[in-house]
Every structure is written in structure tokens, then in C-alpha cells.
C-alpha positions as CSV (number, residue, x, y, z in Angstrom):
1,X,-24.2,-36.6,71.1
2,X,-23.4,-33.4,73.3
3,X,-24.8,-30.0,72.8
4,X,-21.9,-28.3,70.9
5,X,-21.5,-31.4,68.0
6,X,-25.4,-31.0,67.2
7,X,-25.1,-27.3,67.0
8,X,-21.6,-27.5,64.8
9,X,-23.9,-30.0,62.4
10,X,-26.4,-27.6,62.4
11,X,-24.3,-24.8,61.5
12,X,-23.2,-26.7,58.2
13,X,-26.0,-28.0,56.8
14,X,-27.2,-24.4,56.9
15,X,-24.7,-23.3,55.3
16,X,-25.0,-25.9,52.6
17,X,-28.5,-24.9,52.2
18,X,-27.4,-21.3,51.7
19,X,-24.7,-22.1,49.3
20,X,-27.1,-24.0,46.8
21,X,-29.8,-21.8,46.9
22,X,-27.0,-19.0,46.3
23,X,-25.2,-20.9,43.6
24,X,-29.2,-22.1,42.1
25,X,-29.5,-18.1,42.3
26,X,-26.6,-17.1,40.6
27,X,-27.3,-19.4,37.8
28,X,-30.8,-18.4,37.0
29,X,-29.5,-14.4,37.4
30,X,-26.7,-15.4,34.9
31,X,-29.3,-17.2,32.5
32,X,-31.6,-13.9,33.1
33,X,-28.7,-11.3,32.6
34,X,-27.7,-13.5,28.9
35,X,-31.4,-13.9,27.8
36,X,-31.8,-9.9,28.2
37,X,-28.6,-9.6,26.0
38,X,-30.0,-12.4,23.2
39,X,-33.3,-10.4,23.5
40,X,-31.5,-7.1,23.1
41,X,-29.7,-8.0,19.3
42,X,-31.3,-6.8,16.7
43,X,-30.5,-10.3,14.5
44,X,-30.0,-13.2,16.4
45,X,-27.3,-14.2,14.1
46,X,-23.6,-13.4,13.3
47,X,-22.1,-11.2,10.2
48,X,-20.4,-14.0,8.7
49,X,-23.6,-15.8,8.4
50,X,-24.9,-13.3,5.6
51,X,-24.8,-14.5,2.3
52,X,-26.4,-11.4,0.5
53,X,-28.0,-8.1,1.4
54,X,-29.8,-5.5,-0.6
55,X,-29.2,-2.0,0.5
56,X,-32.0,0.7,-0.6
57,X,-30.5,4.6,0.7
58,X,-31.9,7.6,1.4
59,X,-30.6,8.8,-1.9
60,X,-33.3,5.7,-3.5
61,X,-30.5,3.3,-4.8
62,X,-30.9,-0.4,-4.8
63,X,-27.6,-1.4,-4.0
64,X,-27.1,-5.8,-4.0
65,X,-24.5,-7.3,-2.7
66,X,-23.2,-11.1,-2.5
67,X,-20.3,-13.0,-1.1
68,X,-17.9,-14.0,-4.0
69,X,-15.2,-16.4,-2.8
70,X,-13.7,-14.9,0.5
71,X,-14.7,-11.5,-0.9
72,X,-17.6,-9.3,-2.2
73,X,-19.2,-8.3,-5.7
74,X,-21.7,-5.7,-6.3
75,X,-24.7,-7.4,-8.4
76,X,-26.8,-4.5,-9.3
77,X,-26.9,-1.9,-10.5
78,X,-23.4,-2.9,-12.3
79,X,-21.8,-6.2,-11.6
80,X,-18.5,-5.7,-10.3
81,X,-15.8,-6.5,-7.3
82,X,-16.9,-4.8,-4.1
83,X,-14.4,-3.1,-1.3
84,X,-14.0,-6.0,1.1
85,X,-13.3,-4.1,4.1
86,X,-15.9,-1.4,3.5
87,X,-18.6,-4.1,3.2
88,X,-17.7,-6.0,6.4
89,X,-17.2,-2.4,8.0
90,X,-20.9,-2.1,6.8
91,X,-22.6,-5.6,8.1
92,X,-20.5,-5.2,11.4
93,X,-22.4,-2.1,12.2
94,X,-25.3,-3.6,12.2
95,X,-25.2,-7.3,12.4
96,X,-26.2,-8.3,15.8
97,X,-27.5,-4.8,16.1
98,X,-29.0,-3.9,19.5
99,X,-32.3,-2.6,20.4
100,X,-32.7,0.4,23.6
101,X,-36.2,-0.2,24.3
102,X,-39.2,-1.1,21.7
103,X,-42.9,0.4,21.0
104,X,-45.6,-2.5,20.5
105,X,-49.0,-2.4,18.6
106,X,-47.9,0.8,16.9
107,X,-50.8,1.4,14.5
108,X,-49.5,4.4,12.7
109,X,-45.6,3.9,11.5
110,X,-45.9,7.6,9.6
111,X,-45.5,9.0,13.3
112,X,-42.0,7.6,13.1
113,X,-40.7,7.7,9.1
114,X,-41.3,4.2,9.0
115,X,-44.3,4.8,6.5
116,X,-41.8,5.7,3.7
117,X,-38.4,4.6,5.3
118,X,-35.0,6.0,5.7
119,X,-33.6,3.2,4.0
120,X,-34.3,-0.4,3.9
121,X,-31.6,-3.8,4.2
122,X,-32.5,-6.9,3.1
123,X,-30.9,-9.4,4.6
124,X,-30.6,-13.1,3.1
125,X,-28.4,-15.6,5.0
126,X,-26.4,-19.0,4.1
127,X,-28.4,-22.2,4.2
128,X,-32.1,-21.3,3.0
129,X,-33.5,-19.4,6.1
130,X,-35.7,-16.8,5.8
131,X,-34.8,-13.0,5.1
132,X,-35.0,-10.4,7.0
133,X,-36.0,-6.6,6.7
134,X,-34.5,-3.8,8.5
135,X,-36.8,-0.4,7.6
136,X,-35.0,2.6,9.2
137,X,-36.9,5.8,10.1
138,X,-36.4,8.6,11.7
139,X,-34.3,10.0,14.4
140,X,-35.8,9.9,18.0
141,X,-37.1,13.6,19.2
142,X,-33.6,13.4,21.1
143,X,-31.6,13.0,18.2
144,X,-29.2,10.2,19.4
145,X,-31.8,7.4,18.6
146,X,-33.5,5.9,15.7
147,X,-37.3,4.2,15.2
148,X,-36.2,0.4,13.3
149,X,-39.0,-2.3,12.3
150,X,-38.5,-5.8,11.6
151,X,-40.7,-7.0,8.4
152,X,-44.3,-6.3,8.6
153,X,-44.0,-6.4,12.7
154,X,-46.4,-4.1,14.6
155,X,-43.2,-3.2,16.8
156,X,-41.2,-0.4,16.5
157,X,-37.8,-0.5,17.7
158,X,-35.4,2.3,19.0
159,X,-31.8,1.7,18.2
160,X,-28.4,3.7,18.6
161,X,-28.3,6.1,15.5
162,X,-25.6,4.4,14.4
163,X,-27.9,2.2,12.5
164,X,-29.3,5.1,10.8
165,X,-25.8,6.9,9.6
166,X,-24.2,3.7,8.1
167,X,-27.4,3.6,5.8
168,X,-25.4,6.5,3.5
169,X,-23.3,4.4,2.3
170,X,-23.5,4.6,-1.8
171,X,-22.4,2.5,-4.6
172,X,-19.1,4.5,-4.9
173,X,-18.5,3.5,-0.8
174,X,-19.1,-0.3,-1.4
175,X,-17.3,-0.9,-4.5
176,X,-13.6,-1.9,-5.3
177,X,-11.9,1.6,-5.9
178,X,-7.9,-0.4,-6.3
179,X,-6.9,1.1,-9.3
180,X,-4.4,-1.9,-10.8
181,X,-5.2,-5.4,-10.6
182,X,-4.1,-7.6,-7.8
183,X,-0.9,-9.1,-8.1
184,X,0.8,-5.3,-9.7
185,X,2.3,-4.3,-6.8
186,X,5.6,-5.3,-7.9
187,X,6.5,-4.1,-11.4
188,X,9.5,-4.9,-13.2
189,X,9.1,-3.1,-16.6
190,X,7.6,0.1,-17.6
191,X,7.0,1.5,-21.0
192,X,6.2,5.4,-21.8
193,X,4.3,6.0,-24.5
194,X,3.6,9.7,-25.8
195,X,3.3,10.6,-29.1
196,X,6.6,9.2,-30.8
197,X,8.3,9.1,-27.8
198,X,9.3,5.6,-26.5
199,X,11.0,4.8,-23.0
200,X,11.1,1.5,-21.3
201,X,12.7,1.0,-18.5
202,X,13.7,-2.7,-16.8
203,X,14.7,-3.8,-13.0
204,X,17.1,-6.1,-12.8
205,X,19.4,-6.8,-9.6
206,X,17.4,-3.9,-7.4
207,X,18.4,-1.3,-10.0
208,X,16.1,0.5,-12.9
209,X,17.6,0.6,-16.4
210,X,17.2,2.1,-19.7
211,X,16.3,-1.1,-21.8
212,X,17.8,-0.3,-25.2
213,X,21.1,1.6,-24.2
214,X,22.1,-0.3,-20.6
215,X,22.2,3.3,-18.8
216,X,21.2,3.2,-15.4
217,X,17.8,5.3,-14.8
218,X,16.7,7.6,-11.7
219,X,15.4,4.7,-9.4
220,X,14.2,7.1,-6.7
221,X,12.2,8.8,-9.2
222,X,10.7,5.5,-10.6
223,X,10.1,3.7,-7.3
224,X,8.6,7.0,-5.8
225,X,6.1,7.0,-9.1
226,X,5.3,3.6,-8.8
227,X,4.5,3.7,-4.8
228,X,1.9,6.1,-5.9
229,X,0.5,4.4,-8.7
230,X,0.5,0.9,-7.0
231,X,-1.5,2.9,-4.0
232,X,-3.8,5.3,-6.4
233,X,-7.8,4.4,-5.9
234,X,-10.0,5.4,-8.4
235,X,-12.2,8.9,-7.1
236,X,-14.7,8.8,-10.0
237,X,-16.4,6.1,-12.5
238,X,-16.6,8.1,-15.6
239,X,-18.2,5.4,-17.1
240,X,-19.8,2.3,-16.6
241,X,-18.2,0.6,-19.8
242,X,-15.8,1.7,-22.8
243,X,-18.1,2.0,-25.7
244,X,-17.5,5.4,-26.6
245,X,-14.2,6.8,-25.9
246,X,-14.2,10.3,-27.4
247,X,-15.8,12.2,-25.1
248,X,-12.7,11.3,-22.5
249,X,-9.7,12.1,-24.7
250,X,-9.2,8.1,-25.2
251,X,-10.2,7.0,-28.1
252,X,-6.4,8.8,-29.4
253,X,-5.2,8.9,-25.9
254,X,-2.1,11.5,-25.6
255,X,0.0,8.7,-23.8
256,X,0.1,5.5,-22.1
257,X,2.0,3.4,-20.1
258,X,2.4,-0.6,-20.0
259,X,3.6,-2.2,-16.8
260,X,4.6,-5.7,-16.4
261,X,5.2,-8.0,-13.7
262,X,6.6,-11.3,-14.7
263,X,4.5,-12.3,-18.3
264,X,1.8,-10.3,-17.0
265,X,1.2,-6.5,-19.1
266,X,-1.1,-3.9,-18.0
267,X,-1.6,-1.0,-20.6
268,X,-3.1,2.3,-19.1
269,X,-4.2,5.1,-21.5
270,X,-4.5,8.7,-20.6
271,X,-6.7,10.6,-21.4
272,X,-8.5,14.3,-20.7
273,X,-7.4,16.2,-17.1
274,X,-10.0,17.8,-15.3
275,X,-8.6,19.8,-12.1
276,X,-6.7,17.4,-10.2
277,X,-8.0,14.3,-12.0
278,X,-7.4,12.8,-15.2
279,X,-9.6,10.1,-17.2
280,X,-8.1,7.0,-18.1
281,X,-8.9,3.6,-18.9
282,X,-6.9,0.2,-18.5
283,X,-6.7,-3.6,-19.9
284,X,-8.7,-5.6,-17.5
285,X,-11.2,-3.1,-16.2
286,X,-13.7,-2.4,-18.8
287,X,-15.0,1.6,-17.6
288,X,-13.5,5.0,-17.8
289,X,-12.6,6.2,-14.2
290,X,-10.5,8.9,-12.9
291,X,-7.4,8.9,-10.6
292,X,-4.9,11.6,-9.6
293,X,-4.0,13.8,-12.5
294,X,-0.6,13.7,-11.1
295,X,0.2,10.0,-12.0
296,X,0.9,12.0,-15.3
297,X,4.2,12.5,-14.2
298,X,6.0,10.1,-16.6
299,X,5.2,11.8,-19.4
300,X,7.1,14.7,-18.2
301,X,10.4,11.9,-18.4
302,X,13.1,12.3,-20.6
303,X,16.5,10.5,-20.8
304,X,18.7,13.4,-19.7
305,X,16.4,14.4,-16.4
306,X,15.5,10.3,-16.3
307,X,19.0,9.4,-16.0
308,X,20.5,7.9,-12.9
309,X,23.2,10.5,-12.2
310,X,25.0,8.5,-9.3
311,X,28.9,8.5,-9.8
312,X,29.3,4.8,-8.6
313,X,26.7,1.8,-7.7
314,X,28.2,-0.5,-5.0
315,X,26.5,-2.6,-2.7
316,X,28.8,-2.4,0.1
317,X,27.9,-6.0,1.3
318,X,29.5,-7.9,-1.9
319,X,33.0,-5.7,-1.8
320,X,35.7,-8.2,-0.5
321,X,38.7,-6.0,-1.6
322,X,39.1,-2.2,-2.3
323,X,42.4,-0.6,-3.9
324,X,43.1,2.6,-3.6
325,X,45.8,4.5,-5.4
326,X,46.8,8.3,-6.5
327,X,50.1,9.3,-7.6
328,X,52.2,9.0,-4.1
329,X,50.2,5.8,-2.6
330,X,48.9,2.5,-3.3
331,X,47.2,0.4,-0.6
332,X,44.6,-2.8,-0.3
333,X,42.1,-3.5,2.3
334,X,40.8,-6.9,2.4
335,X,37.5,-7.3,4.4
336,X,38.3,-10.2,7.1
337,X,35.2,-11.4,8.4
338,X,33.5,-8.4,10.1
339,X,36.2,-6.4,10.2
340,X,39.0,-4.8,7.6
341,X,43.0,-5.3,7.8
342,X,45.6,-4.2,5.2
343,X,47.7,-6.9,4.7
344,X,50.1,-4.7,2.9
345,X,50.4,-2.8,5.7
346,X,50.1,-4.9,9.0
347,X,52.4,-2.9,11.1
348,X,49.9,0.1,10.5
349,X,46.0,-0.1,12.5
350,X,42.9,0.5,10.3
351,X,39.7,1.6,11.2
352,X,37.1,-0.8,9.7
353,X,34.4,1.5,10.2
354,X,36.1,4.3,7.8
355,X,36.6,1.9,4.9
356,X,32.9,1.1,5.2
357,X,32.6,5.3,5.3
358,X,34.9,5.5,2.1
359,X,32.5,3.0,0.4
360,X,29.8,5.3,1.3
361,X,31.6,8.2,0.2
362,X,31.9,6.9,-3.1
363,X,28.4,6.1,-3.6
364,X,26.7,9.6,-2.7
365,X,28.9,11.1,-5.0
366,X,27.1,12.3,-8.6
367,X,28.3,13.6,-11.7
368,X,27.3,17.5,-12.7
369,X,27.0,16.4,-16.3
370,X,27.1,13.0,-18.5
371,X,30.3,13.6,-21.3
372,X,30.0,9.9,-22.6
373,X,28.3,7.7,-22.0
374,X,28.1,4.3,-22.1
375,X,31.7,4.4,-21.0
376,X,34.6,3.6,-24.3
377,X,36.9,0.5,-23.7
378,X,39.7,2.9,-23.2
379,X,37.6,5.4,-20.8
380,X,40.5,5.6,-18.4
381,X,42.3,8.6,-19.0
382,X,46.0,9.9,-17.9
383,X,46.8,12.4,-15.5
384,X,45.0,10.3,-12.4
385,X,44.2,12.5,-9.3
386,X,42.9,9.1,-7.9
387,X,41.8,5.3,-8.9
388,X,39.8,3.1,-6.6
389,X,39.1,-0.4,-7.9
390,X,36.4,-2.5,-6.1
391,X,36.2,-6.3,-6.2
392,X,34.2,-9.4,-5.0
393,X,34.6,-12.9,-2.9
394,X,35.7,-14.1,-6.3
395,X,38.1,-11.5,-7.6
396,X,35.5,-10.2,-10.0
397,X,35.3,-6.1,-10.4
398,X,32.7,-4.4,-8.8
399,X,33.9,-1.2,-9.8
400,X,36.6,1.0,-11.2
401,X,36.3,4.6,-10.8
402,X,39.0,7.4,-11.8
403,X,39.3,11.3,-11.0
404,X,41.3,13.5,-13.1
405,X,41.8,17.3,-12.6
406,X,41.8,19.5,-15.1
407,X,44.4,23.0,-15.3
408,X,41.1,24.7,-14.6
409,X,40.3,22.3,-11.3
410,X,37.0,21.2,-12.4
411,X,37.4,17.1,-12.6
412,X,36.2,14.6,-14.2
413,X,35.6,11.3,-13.4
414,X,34.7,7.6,-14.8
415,X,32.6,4.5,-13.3
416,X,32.4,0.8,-14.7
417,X,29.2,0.8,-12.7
418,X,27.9,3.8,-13.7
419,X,29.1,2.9,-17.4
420,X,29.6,6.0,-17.9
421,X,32.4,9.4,-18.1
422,X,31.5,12.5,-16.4
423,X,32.4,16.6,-15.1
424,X,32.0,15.6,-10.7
425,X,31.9,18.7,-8.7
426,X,34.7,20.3,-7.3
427,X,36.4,19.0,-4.3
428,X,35.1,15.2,-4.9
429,X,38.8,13.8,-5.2
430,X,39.4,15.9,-2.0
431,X,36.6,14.6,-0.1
432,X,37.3,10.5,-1.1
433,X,41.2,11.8,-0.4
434,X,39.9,12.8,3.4
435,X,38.1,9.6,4.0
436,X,40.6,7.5,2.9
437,X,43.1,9.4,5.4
438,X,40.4,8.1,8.2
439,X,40.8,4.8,7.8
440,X,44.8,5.0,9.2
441,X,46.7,3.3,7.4
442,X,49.2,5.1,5.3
């Protein structure tokens, strides 16, 4: 074997010997670098493993807490649901937990609050191991730390502070503050209930009604109030149960209101209104609490300001034919596929955006005052400025509106839809008269 092959052979098995005591290296600095991390948690355990905790805060409440399904109940002091993401928010904080540096054989824990703690969180996990004590003390002479022991260890820890401001959290912070029950945040029905006033109001088709006379009711109003109820939290628990009613303004509440979704019924009486909140209580949640004194609004609600005041309710979608006729013209556009033609009138172009604008038109317009309502059989009346008639895939009327003006030029028009007769600003047969003339056909 010549020189230059031995040295070549050389060369490599050097270099092998230098990669596998690298690569041996890099292992054991890896294992070393994860080790410090393990060593650094706090628990050496994950948040979902934690089947109960008891909290004890600086303010000296003994705060327990237990999974309940995929959720969380408070146990004591009262038993009820606990705020899911709240609680999680909590254990998260602090479960792994890391540790900056640590103290050992500390011999007096008074030095650092951990004599009389802070706060203290008892930890119980799933499957019968062992709990675990967290004592909090005080803040390091820095202020960005905190002194932590484990259980009756002679260790004292230094962790982030962190650890030490999540520890505020109260009973009001980890309990459910939803005002309704799960499953209201659709409601169909809604009854106000104030002295011998009685309004309930139905949604049927996307629209709100007045049950008992088939008037149309402000929808905007309704679905605006019941955003904000369907959103409202509780800010206060009066009380812890409903024994005595009195003191709140509830036990003859001055008005309630009873919601429904589907068969279910939710009755919520109101009661005394302190500042900006207002005491109530509810079927289903057996305390007084307080929420937003202005979810008192209903009881404001009459018919007159309650009612829907729209001149016309078409969903543009479902119109397959419009008519549209005053003294000097009559014409028909038929929707064809995406577009709109005037069979009538095929020597003449249309715009098919305009006849969707003249829909539009129709719709934003709103009578100044009701004059009958719900509309007579014979609620057409002489004298027509202008008639649109509105009809679906099958022929059926959507709508029939009329405009008449009067000597004096105030007008007054009438809606099938709207089911009702009205005085309609003036100029609202000019205005439907100038988007008709956009379309182009004449």
C-alpha cells in the first residue's frame, strides 16, 4: 500500500472518530439542556392533568374547584358552574410553572412571607397521586420575583411574579357570570310583562310580530335588545339563594319578561335599580344577581313606538315578477335568471341593476303615521298616483302597494306586507317614479 492510500485512510477514520464523539456530545448536551428545563417546572405535570384545586387568597377565601364534564363547578363556598375559560386561564398560569433559581435548608420561611403565605393552591390530580402545595410569599427585594415552597420542603423557590398576581383571583373571577342559560341565544318569543300591560311578540320567517293582532313589530329594536341581553353577564350576586325576596323589589316585581326558544321558557323578574344595575332573578338560577339596569328597556315598549313602521317587506331574492303601473304606464319585468327583461317591451333595453334598486327603494320607504291598520279587504283606494304589485316563482303576491295624493300633496299609501294603510312622506311616489325611469324601459 503506497504512502498517500494510508494517509487518505487515516484521514477518515479520524474523522469518523470525531463525528461520533461529536454526535455522542451533542446527545448528552441535548439530554443536559432538557433535564435543566424538566428541573426548571414548577410541577412536573400538564394542566389538563388536574382534577381539583383549592385556592386560599390573600383576601382569606377558600375557594374549591373540580372538573365537571368538560367544564368546571365551584364546590365551596356555594356549589355552582364555574367560568370555563377563566379557570383554565388560571391553572395555565401556573401549571408547569417555572422556577429562576431556588434557596435550600432555609430555616426561617418568615424572612420570606412564607410563614403566613400569600395564598396557598392545592393541587389534586386525576388517577390517585399525591397532592401538591403551592405556598406563595412575598415579592423578591427586586419586585419582579416571588419566594414559592412546595409542601413542607426546606426549599424556597424564586419564581416570575406572575405566580403571585394570578393568586387574586376571587370567587366572583372563577364563577359562571352568563346571565341566560345555554342554549337562549336564539329566542323566538318574548313576553312583556308590567303591571297590566301585556305584549308578546313572535318570529316567524326572519321577521318579529305582534302575536295577537298580526302587525309587524320594530325588529331592529328587538334584535338590538336581545343581542344585549343574550351577551349581558351578571356584575353582582345579590344573593346566594331566593329565600327572601323583598329586600330586592321581587317578591312583587314591577315587570318581567318570559323568553322562549322552541318549548323552552325562561321568566326573568325585575326588580329594584341601583345606579346602573338592576336586581333581578330568573327560572333556573336560584340567587338574586344584578345585570345592566339598561336591559330595562322593554318596559319602556309600547305598540305605537313598538311598531314596525316599514312601508313594504320584500325579500328581494323570492320576487320573480314586478308590475308597475300609474295613470299613463303599465309595464312587467320578469326576472330571467340573473338578470331582468320586459317581455312587454323587448324592443326597449333594461337595466337589471335598477329593478333590483327600485326593489330597494320600496323597502326603505316608512309611513309618517299608521291610519288603519291591519289593512280592510277593500284598502285600495281611487285616485292612484302609483301601484306596484310584486309576485313569486309561483305567481303568488308578495306585495301590493298603492300611493295616492291628496289635493293638499301629502300621500298616503297601502302594503299587503305591511298589512297595513298609512300618511308616507312627501315626495315617496316621486322618488319610486325616478327609479323606475332608471331602469329604461318605457
Amino acid at each position: 500500500m503506497n504512502f498517500k492510500a494510508t494517509t487518505w485512510i487515516l484521514i477518515a477514520a479520524l474523522a469518523a472518530i470525531v463525528g461520533y464523539f461529536y454526535l455522542v456530545d451533542e446527545k448528552n448536551r441535548a439530554q443536559s439542556v432538557a433535564e435543566h428545563k424538566l428541573s426548571a417546572k414548577l410541577f412536573h405535570y400538564r394542566p389538563e392533568d388536574i382534577e381539583r384545586f383549592i385556592l386560599i387568597n390573600p383576601k382569606g377565601e377558600r375557594i374549591e374547584v373540580a372538573r365537571s364534564g368538560s367544564g368546571w363547578k365551584i364546590v365551596s363556598p356555594v356549589e355552582t358552574p364555574g367560568a370555563g375559560p377563566e379557570i383554565s386561564s388560571f391553572i395555565d398560569q401556573i401549571v408547569p410553572g417555572r422556577r429562576i433559581s431556588e434557596l435550600e435548608n432555609v430555616r426561617n420561611f418568615a424572612d420570606y412571607g412564607l410563614a403566613k403565605p400569600f395564598a396557598t393552591l392545592i393541587i389534586h390530580r386525576s388517577g390517585g397521586a399525591a397532592s401538591d402545595t403551592l405556598l406563595v410569599g412575598d415579592e423578591t427585594p427586586a419586585g419582579s420575583n416571588c419566594y414559592l415552597r412546595l409542601g413542607s420542603s426546606r426549599t424556597v423557590l424564586i419564581s416570575t411574579d406572575l405566580t403571585r398576581n394570578v393568586m387574586n383571583k376571587g370567587l366572583f373571577h372563577l364563577r359562571d357570570k352568563n346571565f341566560l342559560p345555554e342554549g337562549f341565544q336564539s329566542i323566538d318569543a318574548m313576553e312583556i310583562r308590567s303591571g297590566s300591560k301585556r305584549i308578546r311578540l313572535v318570529k316567524e320567517k326572519g321577521y318579529w310580530w305582534f302575536e295577537a293582532r298580526r302587525i309587524r313589530a320594530n325588529r331592529l329594536a328587538i334584535e338590538s335588545y336581545l343581542s344585549r341581553l343574550t351577551d349581558a353577564v351578571i356584575h353582582e350576586f345579590v344573593r346566594e339563594d331566593t329565600k327572601e325576596l323583598a329586600p330586592y323589589g321581587l317578591k312583587s316585581p314591577a315587570g318581567e319578561l318570559v323568553l322562549a326558544t322552541g318549548e323552552e321558557t325562561v321568566t326573568i323578574a325585575f326588580g329594584k335599580k341601583k345606579e346602573y344595575l338592576v336586581d333581578v332573578v330568573r327560572t333556573g338560577l336560584d340567587k338574586v344577581v344584578a345585570i345592566e339596569a339598561a336591559l330595562l328597556e322593554p318596559f319602556a315598549w309600547s305598540p305605537d313606538n313598538l311598531r314596525a313602521m316599514n312601508f313594504a317587506f320584500i325579500d328581494e331574492d323570492s320576487v320573480q315578477a314586478l308590475r308597475y303601473e300609474t295613470p299613463d304606464t303599465s309595464i312587467v319585468f320578469e326576472r330571467a335568471g340573473t338578470s331582468w327583461r320586459a317581455p312587454e317591451r323587448e324592443t326597449r333595453a333594461v337595466r337589471p341593476p335598477e329593478v333590483n334598486a327600485l326593489i330597494r327603494k320600496l323597502n326603505a320607504a316608512t309611513f309618517e303615521r299608521i291610519l288603519k291598520e291591519p289593512l280592510p279587504v277593500d284598502g285600495q283606494f281611487e285616485n292612484i298616483a302609483l301601484r306596484v304589485v310584486l309576485t313569486d316563482a309561483r305567481g303568488n303576491v308578495i306585495d301590493r302597494l298603492a300611493i295616492t295624493a291628496r289635493a293638499d300633496g301629502s300621500e298616503i299609501g297601502s302594503s299587503t306586507s305591511a298589512n297595513a294603510l298609512g300618511s308616507l312622506p312627501r315626495g315617496t311616489a316621486a322618488g319610486i317614479g325616478a327609479a323606475f325611469k332608471r331602469i329604461g324601459a318605457k
